[in-house]
ZAMARGU-4260 file (C-alpha; in steps of 0.2 Angstrom, whole numbers, plus 5000, padded with zeros to 4 digits):
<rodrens>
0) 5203/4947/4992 | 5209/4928/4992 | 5220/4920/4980 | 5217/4901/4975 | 5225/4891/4965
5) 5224/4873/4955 | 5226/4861/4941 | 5219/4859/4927 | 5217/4851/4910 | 5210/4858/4893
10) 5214/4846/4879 | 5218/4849/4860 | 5210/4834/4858 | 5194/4826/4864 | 5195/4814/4878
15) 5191/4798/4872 | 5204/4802/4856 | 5216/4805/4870 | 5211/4789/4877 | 5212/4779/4862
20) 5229/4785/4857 | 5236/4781/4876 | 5230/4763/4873 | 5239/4761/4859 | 5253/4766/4866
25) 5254/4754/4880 | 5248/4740/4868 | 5266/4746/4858 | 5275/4747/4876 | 5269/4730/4882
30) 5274/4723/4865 | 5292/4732/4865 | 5294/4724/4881 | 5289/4705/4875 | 5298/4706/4860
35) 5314/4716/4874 | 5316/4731/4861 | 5331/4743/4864 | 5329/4759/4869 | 5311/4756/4875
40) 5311/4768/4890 | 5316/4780/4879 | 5301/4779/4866 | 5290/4778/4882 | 5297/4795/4886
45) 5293/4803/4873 | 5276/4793/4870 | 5269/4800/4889 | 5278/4815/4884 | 5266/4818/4869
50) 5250/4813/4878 | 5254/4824/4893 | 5255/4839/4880 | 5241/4834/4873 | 5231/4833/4891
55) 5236/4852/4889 | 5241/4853/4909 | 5241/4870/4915 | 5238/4879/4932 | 5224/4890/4936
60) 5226/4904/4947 | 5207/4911/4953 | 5204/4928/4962 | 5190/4926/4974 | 5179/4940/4984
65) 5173/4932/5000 | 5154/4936/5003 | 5145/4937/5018 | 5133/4927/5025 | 5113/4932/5029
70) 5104/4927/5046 | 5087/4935/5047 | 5077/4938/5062 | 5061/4940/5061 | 5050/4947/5074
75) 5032/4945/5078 | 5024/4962/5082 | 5007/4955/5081 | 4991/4961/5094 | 4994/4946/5105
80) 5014/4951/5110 | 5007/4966/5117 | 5000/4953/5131 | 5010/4950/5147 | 5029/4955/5145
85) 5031/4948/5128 | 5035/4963/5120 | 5047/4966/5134 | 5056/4951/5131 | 5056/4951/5112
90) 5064/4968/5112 | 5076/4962/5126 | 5080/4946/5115 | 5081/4955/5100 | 5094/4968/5107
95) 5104/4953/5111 | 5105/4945/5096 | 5109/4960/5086 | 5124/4961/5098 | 5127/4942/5096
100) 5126/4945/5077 | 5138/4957/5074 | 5152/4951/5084 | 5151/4936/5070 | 5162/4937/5055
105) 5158/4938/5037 | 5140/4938/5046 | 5124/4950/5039 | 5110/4953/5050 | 5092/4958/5043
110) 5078/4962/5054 | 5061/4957/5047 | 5046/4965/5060 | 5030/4959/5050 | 5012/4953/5059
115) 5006/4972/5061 | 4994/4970/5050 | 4980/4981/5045 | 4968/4981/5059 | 4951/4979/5047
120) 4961/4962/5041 | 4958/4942/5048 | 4972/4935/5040 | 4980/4933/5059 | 4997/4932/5062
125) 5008/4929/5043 | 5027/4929/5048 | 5033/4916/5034 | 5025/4928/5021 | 5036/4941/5027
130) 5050/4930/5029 | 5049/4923/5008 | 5050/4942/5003 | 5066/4943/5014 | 5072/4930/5007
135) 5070/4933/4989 | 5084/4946/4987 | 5098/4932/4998 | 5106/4919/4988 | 5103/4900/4997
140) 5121/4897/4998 | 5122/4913/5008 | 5109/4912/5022 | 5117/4903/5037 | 5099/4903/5047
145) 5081/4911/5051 | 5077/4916/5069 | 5058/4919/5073 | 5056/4929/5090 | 5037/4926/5091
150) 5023/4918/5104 | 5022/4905/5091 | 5003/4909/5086 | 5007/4910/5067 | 4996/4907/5053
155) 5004/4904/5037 | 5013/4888/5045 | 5019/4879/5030 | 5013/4858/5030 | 5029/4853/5024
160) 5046/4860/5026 | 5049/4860/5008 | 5037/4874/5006 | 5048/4883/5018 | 5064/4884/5003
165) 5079/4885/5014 | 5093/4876/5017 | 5098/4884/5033 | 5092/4878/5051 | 5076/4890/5057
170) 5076/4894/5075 | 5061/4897/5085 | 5063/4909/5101 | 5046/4909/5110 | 5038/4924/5121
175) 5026/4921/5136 | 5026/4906/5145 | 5024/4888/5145 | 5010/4884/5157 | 4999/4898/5148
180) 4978/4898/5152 | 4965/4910/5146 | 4946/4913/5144 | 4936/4918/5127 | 4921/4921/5121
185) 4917/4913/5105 | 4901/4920/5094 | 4896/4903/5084 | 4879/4910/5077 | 4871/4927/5076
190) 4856/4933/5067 | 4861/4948/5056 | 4841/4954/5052 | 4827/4954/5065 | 4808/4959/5069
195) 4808/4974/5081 | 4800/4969/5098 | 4803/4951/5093 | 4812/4936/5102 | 4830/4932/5094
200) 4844/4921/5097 | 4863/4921/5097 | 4873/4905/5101 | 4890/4908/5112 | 4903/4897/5120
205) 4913/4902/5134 | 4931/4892/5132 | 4945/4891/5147 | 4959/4886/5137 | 4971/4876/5148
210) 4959/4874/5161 | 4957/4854/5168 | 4943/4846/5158 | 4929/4842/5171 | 4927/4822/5176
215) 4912/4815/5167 | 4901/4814/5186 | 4906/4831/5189 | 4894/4849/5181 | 4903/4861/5170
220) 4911/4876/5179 | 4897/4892/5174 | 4903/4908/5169 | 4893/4924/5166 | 4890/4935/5150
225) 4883/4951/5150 | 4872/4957/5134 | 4872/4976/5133 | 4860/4984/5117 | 4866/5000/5109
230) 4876/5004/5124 | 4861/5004/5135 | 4852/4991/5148 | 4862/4975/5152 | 4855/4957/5154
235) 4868/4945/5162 | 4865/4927/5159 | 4875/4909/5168 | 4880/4899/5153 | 4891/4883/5157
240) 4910/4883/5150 | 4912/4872/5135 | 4898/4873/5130 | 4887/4882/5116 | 4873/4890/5122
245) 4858/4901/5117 | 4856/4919/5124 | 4839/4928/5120 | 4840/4947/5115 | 4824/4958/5109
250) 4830/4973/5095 | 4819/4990/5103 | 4819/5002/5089 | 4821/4997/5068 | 4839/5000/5058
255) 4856/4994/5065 | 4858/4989/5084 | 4874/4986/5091 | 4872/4970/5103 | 4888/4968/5114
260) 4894/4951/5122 | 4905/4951/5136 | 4912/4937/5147 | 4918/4938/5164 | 4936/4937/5167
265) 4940/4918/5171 | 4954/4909/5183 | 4966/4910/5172 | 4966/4928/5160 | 4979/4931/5147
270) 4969/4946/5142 | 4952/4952/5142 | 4952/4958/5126 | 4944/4941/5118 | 4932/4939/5132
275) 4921/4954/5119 | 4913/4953/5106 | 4900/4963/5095 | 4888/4959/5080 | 4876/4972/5071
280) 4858/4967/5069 | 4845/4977/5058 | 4831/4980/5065 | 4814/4978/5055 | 4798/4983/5061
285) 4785/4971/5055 | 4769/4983/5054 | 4766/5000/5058 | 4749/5002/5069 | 4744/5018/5067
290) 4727/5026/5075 | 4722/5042/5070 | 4707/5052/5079 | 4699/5064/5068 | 4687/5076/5076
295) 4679/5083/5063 | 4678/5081/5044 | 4689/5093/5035 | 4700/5098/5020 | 4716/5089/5029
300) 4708/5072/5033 | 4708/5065/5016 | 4727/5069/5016 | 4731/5062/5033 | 4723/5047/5029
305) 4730/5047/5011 | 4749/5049/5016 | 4747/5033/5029 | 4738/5022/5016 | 4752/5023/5005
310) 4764/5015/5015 | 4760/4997/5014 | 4769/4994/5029 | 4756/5004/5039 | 4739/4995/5047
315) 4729/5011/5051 | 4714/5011/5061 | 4705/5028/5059 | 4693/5034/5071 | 4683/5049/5066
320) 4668/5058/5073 | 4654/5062/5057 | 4640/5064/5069 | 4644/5074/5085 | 4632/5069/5100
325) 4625/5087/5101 | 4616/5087/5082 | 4598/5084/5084 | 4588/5083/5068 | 4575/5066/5073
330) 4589/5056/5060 | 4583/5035/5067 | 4597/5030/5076 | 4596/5012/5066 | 4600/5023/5051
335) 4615/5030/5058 | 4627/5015/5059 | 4627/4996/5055 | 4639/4991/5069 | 4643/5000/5086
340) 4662/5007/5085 | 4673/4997/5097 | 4678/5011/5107 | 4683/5001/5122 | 4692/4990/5114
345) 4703/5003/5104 | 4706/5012/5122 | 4709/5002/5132 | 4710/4985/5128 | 4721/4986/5113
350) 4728/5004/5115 | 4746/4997/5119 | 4747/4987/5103 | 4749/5005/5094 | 4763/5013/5089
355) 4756/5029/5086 | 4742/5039/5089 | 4738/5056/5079 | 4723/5067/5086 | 4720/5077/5072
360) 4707/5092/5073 | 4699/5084/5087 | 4690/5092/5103 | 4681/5086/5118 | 4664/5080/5114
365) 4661/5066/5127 | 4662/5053/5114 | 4679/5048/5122 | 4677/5046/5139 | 4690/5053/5152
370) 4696/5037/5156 | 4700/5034/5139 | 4710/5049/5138 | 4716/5044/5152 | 4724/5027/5147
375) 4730/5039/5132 | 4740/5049/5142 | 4746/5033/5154 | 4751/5029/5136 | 4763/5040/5131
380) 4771/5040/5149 | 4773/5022/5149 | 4785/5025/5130 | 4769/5027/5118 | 4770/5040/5103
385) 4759/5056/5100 | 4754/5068/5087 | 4744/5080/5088 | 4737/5091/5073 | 4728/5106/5082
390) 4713/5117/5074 | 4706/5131/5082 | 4698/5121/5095 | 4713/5119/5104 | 4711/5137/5108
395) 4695/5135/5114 | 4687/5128/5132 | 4686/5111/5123 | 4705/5110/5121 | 4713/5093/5122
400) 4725/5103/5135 | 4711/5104/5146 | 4710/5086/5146 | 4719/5072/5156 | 4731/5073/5140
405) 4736/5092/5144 | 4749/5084/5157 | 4760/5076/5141 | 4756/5089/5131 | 4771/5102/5127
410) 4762/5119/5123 | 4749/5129/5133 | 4736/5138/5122 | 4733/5156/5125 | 4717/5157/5116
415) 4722/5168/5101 | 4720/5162/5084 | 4730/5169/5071 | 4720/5169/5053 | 4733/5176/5043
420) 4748/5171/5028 | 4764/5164/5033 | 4778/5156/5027 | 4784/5141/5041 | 4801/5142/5043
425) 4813/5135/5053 | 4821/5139/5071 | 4839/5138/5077 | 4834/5122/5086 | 4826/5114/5070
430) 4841/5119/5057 | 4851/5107/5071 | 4837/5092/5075 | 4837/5078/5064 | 4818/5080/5060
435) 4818/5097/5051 | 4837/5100/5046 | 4838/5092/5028 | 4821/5095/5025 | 4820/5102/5005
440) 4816/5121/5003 | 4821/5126/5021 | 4833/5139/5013 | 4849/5146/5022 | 4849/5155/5037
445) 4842/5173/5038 | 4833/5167/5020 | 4815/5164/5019 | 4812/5147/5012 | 4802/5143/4997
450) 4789/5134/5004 | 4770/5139/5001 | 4761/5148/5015 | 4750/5143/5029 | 4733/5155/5035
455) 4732/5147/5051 | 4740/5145/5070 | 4738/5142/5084 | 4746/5154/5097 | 4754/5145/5115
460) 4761/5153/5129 | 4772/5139/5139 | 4782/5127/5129 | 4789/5113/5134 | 4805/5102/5125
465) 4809/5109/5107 | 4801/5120/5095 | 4808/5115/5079 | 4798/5125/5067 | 4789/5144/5069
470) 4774/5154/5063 | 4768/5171/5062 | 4778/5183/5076 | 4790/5167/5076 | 4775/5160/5088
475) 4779/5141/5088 | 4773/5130/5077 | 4779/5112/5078 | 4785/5107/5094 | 4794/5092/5101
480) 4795/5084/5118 | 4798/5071/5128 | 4786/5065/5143 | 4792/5051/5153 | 4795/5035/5143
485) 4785/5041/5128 | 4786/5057/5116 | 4772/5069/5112 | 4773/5080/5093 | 4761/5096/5092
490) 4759/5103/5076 | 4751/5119/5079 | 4741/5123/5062 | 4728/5113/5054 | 4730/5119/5036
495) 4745/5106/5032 | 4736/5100/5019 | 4740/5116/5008 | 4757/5109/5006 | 4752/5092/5003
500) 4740/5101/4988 | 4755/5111/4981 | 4748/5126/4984 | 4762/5140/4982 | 4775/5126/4978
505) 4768/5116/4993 | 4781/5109/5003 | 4789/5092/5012 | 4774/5089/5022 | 4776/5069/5017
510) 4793/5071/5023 | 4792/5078/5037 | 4777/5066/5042 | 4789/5053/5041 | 4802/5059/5050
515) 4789/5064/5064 | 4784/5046/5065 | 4800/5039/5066 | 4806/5051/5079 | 4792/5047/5089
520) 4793/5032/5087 | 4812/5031/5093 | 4822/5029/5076 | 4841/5030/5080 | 4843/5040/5064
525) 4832/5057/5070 | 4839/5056/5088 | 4845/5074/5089 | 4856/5069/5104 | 4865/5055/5099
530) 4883/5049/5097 | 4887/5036/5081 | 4901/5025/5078 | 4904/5015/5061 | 4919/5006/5057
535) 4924/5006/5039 | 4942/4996/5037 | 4952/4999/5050 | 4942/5019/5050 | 4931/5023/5065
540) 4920/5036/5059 | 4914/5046/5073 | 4898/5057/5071 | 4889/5065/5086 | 4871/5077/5084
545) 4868/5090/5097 | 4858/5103/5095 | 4871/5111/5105 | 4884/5119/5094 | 4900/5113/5105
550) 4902/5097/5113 | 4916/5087/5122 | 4928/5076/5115 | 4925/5058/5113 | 4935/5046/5124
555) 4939/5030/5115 | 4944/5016/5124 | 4955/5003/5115 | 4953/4985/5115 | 4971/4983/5125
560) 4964/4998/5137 | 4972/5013/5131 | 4959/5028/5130 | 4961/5042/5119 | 4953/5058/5116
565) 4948/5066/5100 | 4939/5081/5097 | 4924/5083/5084 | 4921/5095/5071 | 4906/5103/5068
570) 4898/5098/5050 | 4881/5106/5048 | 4866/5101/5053 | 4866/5098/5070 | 4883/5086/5066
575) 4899/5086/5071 | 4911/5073/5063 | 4929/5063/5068 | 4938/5049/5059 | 4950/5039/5070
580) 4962/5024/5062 | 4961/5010/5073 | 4980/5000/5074 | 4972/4984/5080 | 4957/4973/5079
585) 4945/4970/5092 | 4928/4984/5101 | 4933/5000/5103 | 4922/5009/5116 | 4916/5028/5114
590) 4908/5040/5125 | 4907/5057/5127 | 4901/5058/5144 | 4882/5054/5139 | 4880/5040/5126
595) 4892/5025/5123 | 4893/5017/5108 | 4904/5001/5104 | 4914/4999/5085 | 4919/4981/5081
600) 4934/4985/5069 | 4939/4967/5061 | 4932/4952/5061 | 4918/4947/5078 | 4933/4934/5083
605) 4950/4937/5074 | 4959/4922/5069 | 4974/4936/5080 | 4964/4932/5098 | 4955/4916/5094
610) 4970/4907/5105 | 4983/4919/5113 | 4992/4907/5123 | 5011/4906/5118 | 5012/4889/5108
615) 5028/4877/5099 | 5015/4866/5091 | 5012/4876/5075 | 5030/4877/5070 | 5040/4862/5079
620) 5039/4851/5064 | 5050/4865/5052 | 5062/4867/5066 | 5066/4848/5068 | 5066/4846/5050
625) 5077/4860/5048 | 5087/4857/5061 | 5084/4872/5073 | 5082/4878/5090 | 5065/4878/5098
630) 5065/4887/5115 | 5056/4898/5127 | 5064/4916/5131 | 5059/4914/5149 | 5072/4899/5151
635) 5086/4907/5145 | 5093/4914/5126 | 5102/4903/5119 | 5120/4906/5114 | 5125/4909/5092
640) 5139/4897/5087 | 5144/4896/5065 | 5146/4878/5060 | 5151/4872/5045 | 5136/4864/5033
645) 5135/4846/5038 | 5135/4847/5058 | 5124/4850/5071 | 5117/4866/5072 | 5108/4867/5089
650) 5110/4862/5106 | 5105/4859/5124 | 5111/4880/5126 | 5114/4884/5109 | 5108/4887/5091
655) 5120/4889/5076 | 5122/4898/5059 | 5130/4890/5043 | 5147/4895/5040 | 5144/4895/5021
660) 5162/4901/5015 | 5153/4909/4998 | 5164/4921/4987 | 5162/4927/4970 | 5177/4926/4958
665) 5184/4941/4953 | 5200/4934/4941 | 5206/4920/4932 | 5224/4918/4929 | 5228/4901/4918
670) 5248/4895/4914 | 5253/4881/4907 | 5263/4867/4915 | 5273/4860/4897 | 5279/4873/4886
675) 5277/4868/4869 | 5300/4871/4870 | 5300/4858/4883 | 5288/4843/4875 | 5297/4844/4859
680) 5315/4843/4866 | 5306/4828/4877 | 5300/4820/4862 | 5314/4822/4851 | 5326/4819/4861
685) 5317/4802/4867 | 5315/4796/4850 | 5333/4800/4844 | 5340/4794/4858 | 5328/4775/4857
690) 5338/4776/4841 | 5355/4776/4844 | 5353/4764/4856 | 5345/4752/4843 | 5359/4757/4832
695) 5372/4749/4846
</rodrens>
């Protein structure tokens, strides 16, 4: 507590009355001396007497509470300090200050960490938006200065310093180095949608940021960029640095591929984390080409053929046998067809421009010859799809399995037929695979499902791959496999077609059509070994199906290079789910010993790692204008002096603080200088006195 103390003047009457009247007076004065009045000085007396006590002097006594003055540091814990040693020296530098700080007097320090934002976000850097809520609690003529311990990569730069709303010198302490280079990748166009199996194009630009810029005679330095799909295959392309440049991609399968960009490291690296990027494309398929083979008319042709013409996006070709070759009855063969069916050309010239092929019913009969079969089969090896709908000739010596397709195929007739009533239920394997796990009416485990029943099936011995859904005696009754590239379905029952009629209730024989396709046909979504990765936000939703009940954890490797493990949970279905929060922005990659996947969490190319190099340029017009300290950790902290407002405050080793000298006022003593005794004995006595000396 201070005491202060000073003079002051609180008239009875206004100041220009106080004025007039002291005019008057030294008209009367100047008069009195012309005219050489006695007792002149005497009159004046009491004249200034009178004003003076009207001027109502007195002396104030003030009680003031000295308040301390607020530096705040601010410190950058954005993604980019993480590079290098820059953390290292801002938490060095930081440690200093604080010690600097406190030794100071009258002095408050605040700390201020902002930057960290929330790793979903591209708002980049924002440190004078954490610095305007610091300050809005700190009087202006209390804050002796602003000290930024940042790489200089910031964001919300303001244009003027005006914006800035301080009256106090900001200091700028830079991390990192001077003499800074580093490579990025930069995604400047990317298709979001796209045909399946059709060309696309992304445009990239490789930039080595303080690399020397080439001589006009002389060819741009090349870097390569590797393109990986889904995790899978890799392409690697030469594109020149600098320059944008087109890199063609083909989506394989429909729904959301992940397509991955990488950039080798370059001379100079900060980090390698913007040398990646990711976009999603959704994959469309343009037309479905389907060819279904009947063998023989029957009760579940009409609905084969009905389901694939209701879906527009389906061109189906359907080959079906009315006449077989061994019915004789003297029919002209003029009469029996118009045109000849193109049996070559479906296969073997254009069998590969099918996505799928069903054999439904069907039986060897010579009218394929083997060599078509055998394309069929070279087909499905080579990543082709088939279905096959068996009837009772699959038991027989004319069985399709006795043909060149028996090698792809994934169950062995046994030659037994079983004709009688049963309900097709699911196995342990189909309550877990994508294709049969949700399907409507399945019912719970150890329950029967409410489906309507079958008379049917065909009994196998040998199975191959998975069988998904059984039969009478839990025989299987829809199988799936893989055989080389391709993927072979057997449905073991022909009488489908009851659930498609609704009898007893029918069932989801539509539904599981589809889904049979699209597996086949290699839809991500009905993989039943596959490992998926979405971020949402700053959330990595993790979800893994396995028709394995336990699994390994997933191992998630960090954009900065960290790798965690987290363990899934099993969620029915075949699922098992995780959720990891992701602190930073940038491709996180997952595997789980078998798949990778890659998440993009944030923005393809974060305003955080478009530039990582440390920087003074964004922010040395505010500190010149404020009159701060711009310096480079690296070279030396530079030493806290107070000055008083009006002088320098920085130097060639130091940066200073205002010395404000602020206080509140805590009391208010006023005493007067005349008492009112002591005027009236001057004014009486002056006059009296004037008086008897005119009297002489």
């Amino acid at each position: 507590m201070k005491g202060f103390a000073d003079i002051v003047f609180s008239p009875f009457v206004p100041w220009w009355a106080l004025a007039a009247l002291g005019a008057v007076a030294l008209l009367l004065v100047a008069f009195g001396m012309w005219r050489r009045f006695n007792g002149l000085g005497w009159r004046s007396i009491a004249i200034v007497a009178l004003l003076v006590a009207l001027a109502n002097p007195a002396i104030v006594e003030e009680e003031r509470d000295p308040q301390n003055d607020v530096a705040i540091v601010v410190v950058d814990d954005s993604a980019s300090q993480n590079i290098g040693d820059r953390r290292a020296q801002t938490d060095g530098t930081l440690e200093r200050l604080r010690g600097d700080l406190d030794r100071q007097r009258n002095l408050e320090t605040r700390i201020v960490r902002a930057g960290a934002a929330d790793a979903s976000s591209n708002d980049g850097t924002r440190l004078f938006d954490a610095l305007s809520r610091a300050l809005s609690d700190v009087p202006p003529d209390q804050l002796a200065g602003v000290v930024f311990l940042t790489d200089g990569q910031i964001h919300d730069v303001p244009e003027r310093a005006a914006q800035l709303g301080v009256k106090a010198p900001l200091h700028v302490l830079l991390t990192g180095r001077s003499d800074e280079g580093d490579r990025r990748l930069v995604i400047e166009r990317a298709p979001s949608y796209g045909i399946v199996e059709n060309g696309l194009e992304m445009t990239v630009r490789v930039i080595d940021e303080g690399a020397p810029v080439p001589e006009a005679n002389q060819a741009a330095p090349r870097a390569r960029v590797t393109v990986r799909i889904d995790g899978g295959d890799t392409y690697t392309h030469q594109v020149p640095v600098g320059r944008s440049t087109s890199i063609p991609f083909k989506l394989t399968h429909g729904g959301l591929s992940v397509v991955e960009i990488e950039a080798e490291g370059g001379p100079r690296e900060l980090t390698l984390q913007n040398n990646r990027a990711a976009i999603g494309v959704n994959g469309v398929r343009d037309r479905l080409r389907v060819l279904l083979v009947s063998g023989q008319p029957h009760q579940g042709e009409r609905v084969w053929r009905s389901l694939l013409k209701a879906d527009p996006s389906v061109d189906l070709v359907h080959f079906t046998i009315l006449r077989p070759p061994e019915k004789q009855d003297g029919t002209s063969v003029r009469e029996l067809s118009l045109i000849a069916f193109p049996t070559r050309e479906l296969f073997e010239v254009k069998l590969d421009e099918f996505d799928l092929i069903i054999f439904d019913n069907y039986k060897q009969r010579g009218i394929l010859l083997p060599s078509y079969v055998e394309n069929i089969a070279k087909y499905v090896q080579k990543g082709g799809a088939l279905l096959e709908a068996a009837g009772t000739d699959f038991a027989s010596p004319r069985s399709l399995f006795r043909s060149p397709l028996g090698r792809v195929l994934p169950a062995e007739p046994t030659g037994t037929v079983h004709e009688q009533g049963f309900r097709p239920k699911l196995t342990d394997e189909g309550r877990r695979h994508p294709v049969t796990s949700d399907l409507s009416g399945a019912g719970a485990p150890g329950a029967e499902p409410t489906w309507g029943r079958w008379f049917r099936q065909i009994d196998t011995d040998r199975v191959d791959g998975v069988a998904l859904m059984a039969g009478v005696n839990d025989r299987p009754l829809l199988v799936l496999n893989r055989s080389g590239q391709g993927r072979v379905a057997q449905l073991l029952s022909d009488q489908g077609w009851l659930w498609a009629r609704g009898y007893e209730g029918g069932g989801p024989q539509a539904e599981l059509l589809r889904r049979l396709a699209h597996w086949l046909m290699k839809e991500p979504d009905l993989e039943e070994e596959d490992l998926r990765a979405v971020a949402q936000g700053n959330r990595i939703e993790i979800m893994r199906r396995s028709l394995k009940a336990d699994g390994p954890p997933v191992t998630i490797t960090t954009p900065a290079g960290a790798t965690e493990s987290v363990p899934l949970a099993e969620a029915g279905g075949g699922r098992q789910t995780a959720v990891f929060l992701a602190d930073t922005p940038g491709l996180y990659r997952l595997t789980d010993g078998q798949h990778v996947r890659v998440a993009a969490v944030g923005a393809v190319n974060p305003k955080e790692f478009a530039d990582v190099r440390s920087t003074p340029d964004l922010v040395r017009p505010l500190v010149e204008a404020t009159g701060g300290k711009l310096a480079w950790i690296a070279d030396g902290v530079p030493e806290i002096r107070r000055v008083t407002a009006g002088r320098g405050t920085e130097g060639r080793d130091w940066m200073g603080l205002l010395a404000n000298d602020s206080y509140v006022v805590t009391g208010v003593r006023q005493t007067a200088l005349l008492p009112p005794l002591l005027v009236l004995l001057l004014v009486v006595g002056g006059l009296m006195w004037a008086w008897h000396r005119e009297g002489r």
